[in-house]
C-alpha positions in Angstrom: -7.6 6.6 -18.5 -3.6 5.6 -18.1 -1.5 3.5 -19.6 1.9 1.8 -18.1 3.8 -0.6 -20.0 6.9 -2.6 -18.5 8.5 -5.1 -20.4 12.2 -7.1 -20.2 13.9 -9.3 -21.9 13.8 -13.0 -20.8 16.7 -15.6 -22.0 13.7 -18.0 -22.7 12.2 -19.0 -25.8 8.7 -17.6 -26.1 6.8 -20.6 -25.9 8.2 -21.5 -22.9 7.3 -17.7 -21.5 3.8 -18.3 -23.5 3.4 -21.6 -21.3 4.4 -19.8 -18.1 1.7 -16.7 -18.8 -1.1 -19.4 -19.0 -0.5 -20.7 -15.2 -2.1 -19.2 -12.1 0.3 -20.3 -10.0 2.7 -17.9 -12.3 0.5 -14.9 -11.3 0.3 -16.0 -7.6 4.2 -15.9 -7.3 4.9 -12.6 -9.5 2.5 -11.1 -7.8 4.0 -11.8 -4.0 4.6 -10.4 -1.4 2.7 -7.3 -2.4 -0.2 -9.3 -4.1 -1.9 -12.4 -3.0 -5.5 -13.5 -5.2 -8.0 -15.6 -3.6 -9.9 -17.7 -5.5 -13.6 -17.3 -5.1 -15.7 -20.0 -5.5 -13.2 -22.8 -6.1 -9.9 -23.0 -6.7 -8.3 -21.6 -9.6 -7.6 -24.2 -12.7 -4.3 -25.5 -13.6 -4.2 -23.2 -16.7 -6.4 -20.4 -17.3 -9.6 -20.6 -19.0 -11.5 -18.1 -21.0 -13.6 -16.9 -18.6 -14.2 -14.5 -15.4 -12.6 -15.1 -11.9 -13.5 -13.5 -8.9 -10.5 -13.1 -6.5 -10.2 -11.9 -2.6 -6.7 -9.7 -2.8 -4.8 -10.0 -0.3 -1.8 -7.3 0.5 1.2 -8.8 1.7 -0.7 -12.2 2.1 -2.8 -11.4 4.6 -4.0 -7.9 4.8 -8.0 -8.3 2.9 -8.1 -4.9 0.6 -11.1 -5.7 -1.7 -11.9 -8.1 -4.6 -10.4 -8.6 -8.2 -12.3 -9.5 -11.3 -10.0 -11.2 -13.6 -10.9 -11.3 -17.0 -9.1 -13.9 -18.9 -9.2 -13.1 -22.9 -6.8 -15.6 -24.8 -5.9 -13.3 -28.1 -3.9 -16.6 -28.6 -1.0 -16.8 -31.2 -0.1 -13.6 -33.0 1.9 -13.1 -35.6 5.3 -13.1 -33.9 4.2 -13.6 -30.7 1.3 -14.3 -28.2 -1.1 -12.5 -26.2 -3.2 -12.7 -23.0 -5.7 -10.0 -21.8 -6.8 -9.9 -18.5 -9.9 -7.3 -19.1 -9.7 -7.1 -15.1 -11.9 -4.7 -12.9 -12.3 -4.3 -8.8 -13.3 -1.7 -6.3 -12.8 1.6 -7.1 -10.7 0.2 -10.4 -13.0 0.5 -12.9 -10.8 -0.6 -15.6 -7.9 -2.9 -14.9 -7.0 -4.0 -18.4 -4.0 -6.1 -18.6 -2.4 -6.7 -21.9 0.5 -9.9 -21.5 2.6 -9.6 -24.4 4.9 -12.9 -25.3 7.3 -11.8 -28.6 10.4 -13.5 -30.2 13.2 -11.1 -29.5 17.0 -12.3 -30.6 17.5 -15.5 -29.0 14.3 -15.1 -26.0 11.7 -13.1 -25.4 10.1 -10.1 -25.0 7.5 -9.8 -22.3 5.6 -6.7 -21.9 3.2 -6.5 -18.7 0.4 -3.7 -20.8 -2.5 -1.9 -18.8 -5.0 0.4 -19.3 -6.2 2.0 -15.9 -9.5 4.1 -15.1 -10.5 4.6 -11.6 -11.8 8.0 -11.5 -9.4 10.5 -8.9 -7.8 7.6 -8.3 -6.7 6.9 -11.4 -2.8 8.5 -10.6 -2.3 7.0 -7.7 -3.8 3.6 -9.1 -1.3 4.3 -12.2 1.5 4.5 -9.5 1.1 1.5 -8.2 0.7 -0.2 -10.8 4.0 0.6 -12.4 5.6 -0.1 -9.3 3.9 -3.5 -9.3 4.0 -4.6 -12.8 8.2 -3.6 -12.2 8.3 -6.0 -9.5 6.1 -8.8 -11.5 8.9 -9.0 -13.6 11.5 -9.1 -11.5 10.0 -12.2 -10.1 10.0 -13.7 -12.8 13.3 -13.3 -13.4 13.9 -15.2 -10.2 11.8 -17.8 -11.4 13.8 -17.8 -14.4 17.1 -17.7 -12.9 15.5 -21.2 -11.4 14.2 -22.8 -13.8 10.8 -22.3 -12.5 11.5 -24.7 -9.5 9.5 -22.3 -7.2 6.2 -23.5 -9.3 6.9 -27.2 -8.6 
């Protein structure tokens, strides 16, 4: 198993981030153009629910390159903060456990993008990716920030 962890400061106040986290559509513009998640079996809900997804990914929107389980776990409200797991898994990813971290930090946020990785051989060259991904997750947001979220509608 791996472990990456990427996190950035955000001039938001966490529940605002917290709000944000909870939204699909959040995950379906972080996670473009390298990333695109189809919903299978319906679309996906407004805010996420508790539950498993099954998602078509799509590379670079239109290149099919397997399916996602997503595995929503609200860890809700912390103490100083709040958390979301995505207990994810898919292909040759055995373990795609996704950890969203939402903290108080000065006068924002903290968001940490956490994930524990096992796919076998794989598993450095999944690791690898995934650090490059989870980097340009949050740089998206921070576009989406910079923009008062207008991108989301």
């Amino acid at each position: 198993m791996a472990r990456i962890e990427v996190s950035s400061h955000f001039a938001l106040p966490p529940e605002k981030v917290w709000e944000q986290v909870q939204r699909p559509q959040l995950l379906q513009f972080v996670a473009s153009p390298i990333l695109g998640f189809v919903p299978k079996g319906g679309d996906f809900p407004a805010k996420w629910e508790q539950r498993e997804y099954v998602a078509g990914l799509r590379a670079f929107g239109f290149l099919p390159v397997g399916e996602q389980v997503i595995g929503i776990e609200y860890q809700g409200e912390q103490p100083g903060g709040y958390k979301l797991r995505d207990n994810g898994r898919g292909g040759a990813i055995s373990k795609w456990d996704h950890m969203m971290v939402v903290e108080p930090e000065g006068e924002g946020t903290r968001y940490t993008d956490r994930v524990d990785i096992e796919a076998g051989i794989l598993t450095p060259i999944a690791t690898a990716f995934a650090r490059f991904f989870y980097t340009h997750r949050q740089k998206r947001w921070q576009e989406l920030i910079a923009k008062d979220f207008a991108q989301l509608g």
